[in-house]
C-alpha positions as CSV (number, residue, x, y, z in Angstrom):
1,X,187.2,20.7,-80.4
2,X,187.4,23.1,-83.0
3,X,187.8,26.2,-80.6
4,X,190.2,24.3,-78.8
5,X,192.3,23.6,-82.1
6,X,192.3,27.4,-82.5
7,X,193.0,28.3,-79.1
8,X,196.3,26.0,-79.1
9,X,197.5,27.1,-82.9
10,X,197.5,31.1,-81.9
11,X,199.7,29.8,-78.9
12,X,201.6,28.1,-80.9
13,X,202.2,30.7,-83.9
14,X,201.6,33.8,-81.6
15,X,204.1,35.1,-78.6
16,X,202.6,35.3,-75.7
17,X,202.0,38.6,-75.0
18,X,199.2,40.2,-72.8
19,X,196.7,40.4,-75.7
20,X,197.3,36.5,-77.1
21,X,196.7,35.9,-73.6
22,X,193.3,37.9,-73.1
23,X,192.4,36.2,-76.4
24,X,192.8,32.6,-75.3
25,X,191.7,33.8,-72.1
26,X,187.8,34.8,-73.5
27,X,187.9,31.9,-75.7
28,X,188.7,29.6,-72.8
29,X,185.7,31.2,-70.8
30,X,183.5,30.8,-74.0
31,X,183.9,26.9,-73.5
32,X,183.4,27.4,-70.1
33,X,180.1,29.1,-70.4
34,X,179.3,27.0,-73.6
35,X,179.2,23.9,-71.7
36,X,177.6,24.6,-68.6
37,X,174.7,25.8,-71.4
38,X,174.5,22.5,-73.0
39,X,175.1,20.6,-69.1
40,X,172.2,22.7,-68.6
41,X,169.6,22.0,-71.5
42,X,170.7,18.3,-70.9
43,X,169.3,18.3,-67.4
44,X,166.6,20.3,-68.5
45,X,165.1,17.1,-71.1
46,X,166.2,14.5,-69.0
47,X,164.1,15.9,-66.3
48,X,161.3,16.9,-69.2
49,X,161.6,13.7,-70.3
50,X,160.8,11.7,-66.5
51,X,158.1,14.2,-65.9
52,X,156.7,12.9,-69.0
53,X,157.1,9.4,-68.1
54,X,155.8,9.7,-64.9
55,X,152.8,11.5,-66.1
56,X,152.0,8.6,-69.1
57,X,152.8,6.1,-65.9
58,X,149.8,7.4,-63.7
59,X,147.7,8.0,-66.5
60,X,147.8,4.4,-67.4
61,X,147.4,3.8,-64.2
62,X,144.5,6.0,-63.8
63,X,142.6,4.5,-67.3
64,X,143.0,1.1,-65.8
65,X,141.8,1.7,-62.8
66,X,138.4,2.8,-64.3
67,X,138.4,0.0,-66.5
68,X,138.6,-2.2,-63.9
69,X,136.1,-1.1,-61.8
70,X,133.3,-0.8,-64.9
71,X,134.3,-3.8,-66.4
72,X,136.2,-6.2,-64.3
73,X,140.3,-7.3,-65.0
74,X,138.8,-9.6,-67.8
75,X,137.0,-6.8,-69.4
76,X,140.1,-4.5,-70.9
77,X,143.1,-5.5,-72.6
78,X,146.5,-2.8,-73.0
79,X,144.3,-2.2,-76.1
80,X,141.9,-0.3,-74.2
81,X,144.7,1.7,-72.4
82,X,146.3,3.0,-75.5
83,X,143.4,3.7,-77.1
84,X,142.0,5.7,-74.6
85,X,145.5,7.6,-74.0
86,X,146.8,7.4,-77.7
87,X,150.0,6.0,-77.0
88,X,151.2,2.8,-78.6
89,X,150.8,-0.5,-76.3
90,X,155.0,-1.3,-76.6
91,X,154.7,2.3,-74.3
92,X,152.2,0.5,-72.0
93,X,154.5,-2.7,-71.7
94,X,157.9,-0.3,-70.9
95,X,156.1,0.9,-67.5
96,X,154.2,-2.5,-67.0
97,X,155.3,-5.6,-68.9
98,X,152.1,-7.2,-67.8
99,X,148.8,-6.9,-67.1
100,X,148.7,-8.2,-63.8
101,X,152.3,-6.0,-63.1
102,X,149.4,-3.1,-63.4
103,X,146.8,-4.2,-61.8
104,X,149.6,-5.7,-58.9
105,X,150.5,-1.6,-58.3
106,X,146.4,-0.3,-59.0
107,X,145.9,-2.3,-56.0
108,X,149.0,-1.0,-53.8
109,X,147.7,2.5,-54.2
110,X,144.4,1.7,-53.3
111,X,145.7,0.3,-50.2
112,X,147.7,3.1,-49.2
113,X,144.9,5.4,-49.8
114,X,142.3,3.5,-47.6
115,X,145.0,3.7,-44.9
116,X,145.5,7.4,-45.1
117,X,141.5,7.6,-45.6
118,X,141.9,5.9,-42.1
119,X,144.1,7.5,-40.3
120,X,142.6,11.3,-41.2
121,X,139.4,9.7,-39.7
122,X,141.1,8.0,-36.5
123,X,142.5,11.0,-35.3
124,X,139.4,13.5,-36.2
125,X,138.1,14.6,-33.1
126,X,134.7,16.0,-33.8
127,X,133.4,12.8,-35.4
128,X,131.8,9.7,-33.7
129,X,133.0,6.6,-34.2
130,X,129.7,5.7,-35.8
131,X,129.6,8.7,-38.0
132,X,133.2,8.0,-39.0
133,X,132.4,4.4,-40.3
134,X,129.3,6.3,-42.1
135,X,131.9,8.8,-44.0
136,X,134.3,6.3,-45.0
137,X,131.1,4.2,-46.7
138,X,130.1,7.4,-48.2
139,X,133.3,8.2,-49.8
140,X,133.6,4.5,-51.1
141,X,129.9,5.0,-53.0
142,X,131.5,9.0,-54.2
143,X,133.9,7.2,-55.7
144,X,132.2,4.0,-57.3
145,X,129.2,4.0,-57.7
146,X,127.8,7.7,-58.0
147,X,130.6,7.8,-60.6
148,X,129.1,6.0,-63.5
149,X,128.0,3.1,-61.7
150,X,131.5,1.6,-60.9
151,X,132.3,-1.0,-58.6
152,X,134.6,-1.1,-56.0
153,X,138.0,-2.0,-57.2
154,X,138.4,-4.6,-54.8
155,X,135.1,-6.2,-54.6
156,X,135.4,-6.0,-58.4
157,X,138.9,-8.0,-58.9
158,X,137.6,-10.5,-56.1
159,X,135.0,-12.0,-58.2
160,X,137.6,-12.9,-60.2
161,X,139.6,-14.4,-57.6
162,X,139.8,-18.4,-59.2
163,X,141.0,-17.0,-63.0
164,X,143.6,-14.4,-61.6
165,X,147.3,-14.5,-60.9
166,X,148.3,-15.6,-57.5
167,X,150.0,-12.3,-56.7
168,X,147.2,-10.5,-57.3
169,X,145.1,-12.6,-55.5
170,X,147.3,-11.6,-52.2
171,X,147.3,-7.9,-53.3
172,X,143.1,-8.1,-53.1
173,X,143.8,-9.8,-49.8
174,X,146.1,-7.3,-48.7
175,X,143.4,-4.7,-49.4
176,X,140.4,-5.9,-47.8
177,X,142.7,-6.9,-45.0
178,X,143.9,-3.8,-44.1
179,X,140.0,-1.8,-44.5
180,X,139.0,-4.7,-42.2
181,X,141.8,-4.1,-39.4
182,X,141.4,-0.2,-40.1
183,X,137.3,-0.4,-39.2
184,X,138.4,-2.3,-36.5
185,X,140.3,0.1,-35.0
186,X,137.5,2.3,-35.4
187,X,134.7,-0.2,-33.9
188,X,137.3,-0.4,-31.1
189,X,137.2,3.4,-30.9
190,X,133.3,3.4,-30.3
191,X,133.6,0.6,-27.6
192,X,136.5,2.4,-25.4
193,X,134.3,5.5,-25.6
194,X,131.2,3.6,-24.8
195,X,129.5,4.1,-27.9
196,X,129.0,0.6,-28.7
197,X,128.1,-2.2,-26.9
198,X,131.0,-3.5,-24.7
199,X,130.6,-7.1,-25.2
200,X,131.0,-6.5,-29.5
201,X,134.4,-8.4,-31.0
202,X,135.8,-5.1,-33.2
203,X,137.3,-8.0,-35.4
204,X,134.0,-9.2,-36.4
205,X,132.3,-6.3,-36.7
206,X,134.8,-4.5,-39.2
207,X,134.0,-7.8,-41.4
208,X,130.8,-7.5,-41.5
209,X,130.7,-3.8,-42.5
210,X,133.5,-4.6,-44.9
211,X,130.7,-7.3,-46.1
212,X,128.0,-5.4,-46.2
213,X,129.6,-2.6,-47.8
214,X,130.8,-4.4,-50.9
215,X,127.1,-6.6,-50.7
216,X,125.5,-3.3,-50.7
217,X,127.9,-1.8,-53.7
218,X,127.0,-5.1,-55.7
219,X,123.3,-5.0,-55.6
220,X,123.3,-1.6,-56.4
221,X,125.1,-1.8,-59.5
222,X,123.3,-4.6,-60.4
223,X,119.6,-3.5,-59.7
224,X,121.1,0.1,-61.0
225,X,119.1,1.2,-57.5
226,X,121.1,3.6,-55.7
227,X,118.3,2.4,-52.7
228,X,119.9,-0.4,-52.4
229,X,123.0,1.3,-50.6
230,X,123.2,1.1,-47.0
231,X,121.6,3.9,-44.8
């Protein structure tokens, strides 16, 4: 405002001539460059400032998720989180206003991950079906219980099914539905290419795999007996 104050007074007090008007000219193109900086450094910590939201986001995210599956949804509070991050809990509740709102979007990622776990298996070509049901098990134990003994995040909010919120309880459903239709679809695989029986219900099979997986995962972590995984 102030270089526009100056710019209109040395129009006003000043003729015209060819050097007022180079003057008001540069200081015209001053603004000009003056504000696309500031336009610019705006953007620049208003992006910053997402980034760094979106990285606190999934690290919450992240922290929960391992709490979960060492110590069940009962077993941490926001307390845990903020601890663990060192960020104040009111910073926890502006990305998740509750705990099942996290736990609600843990669980969405974990079912889009098991369907893209899937799908890369589906479509490899130099796998059996069998050996493909036997690398998605092994990548569940990677990531459970060869990591610190954890649980499976699924089987692990299940046993909690009667004390949690409803719609987390369909979320865990959601989950274990869609690794049950996804081994079926892999079951169904063997049996087209004759490498199972014929007369075997994929359906059924993919839930008892899904069972015995989680069983297996379970017993494990219990009897802290890695022997106890399936073969």
């Amino acid at each position: 405002m102030l270089i526009l104050y100056g710019i209109y007074s040395t129009i006003a007090k000043h003729e015209t001539d060819k050097n007022t008007l180079i003057s008001v000219f540069l200081q015209l193109k001053y603004i000009k460059s003056l504000t696309a900086y500031r336009l610019v450094g705006s953007t620049q910590a208003r992006y910053a400032k997402q980034q760094m939201n979106r990285n606190t986001k999934e690290h919450i995210i992240d922290i929960a998720r391992q709490l979960i599956q060492m110590r069940g949804y009962h077993g941490f509070s926001f307390k845990n989180i903020s601890n663990e991050i060192g960020i104040k809990n009111s910073s926890i509740h502006h990305h998740f206003p509750t705990k099942v709102d996290l736990a609600v979007v843990i669980m969405k990622q974990a079912t889009e991950a098991s369907v893209i776990t899937f799908q890369n298996l589906l479509n490899e070509q130099t796998l059996s079906s069998k050996d493909k049901v036997t690398t998605f098990y092994t990548s569940i134990c990677d990531a459970t219980f060869n990591q610190n003994n954890k649980m499976c995040i699924g089987g692990m909010l299940a046993s909690d099914v009667l004390t949690l919120h409803p719609e987390l309880n369909q979320q865990i459903k959601v989950f274990f539905s869609s690794i049950e239709d996804e081994i079926a679809q892999i079951v169904q695989q063997g049996i087209n290419h004759k490498e199972f029986c014929k007369g075997l219900n994929a359906n059924t099979e993919a839930s008892i795999i899904t069972a015995m997986i989680e069983g297996s995962l379970l017993l494990a972590r219990l009897y802290n007996d890695q022997h106890r995984l399936l073969k």
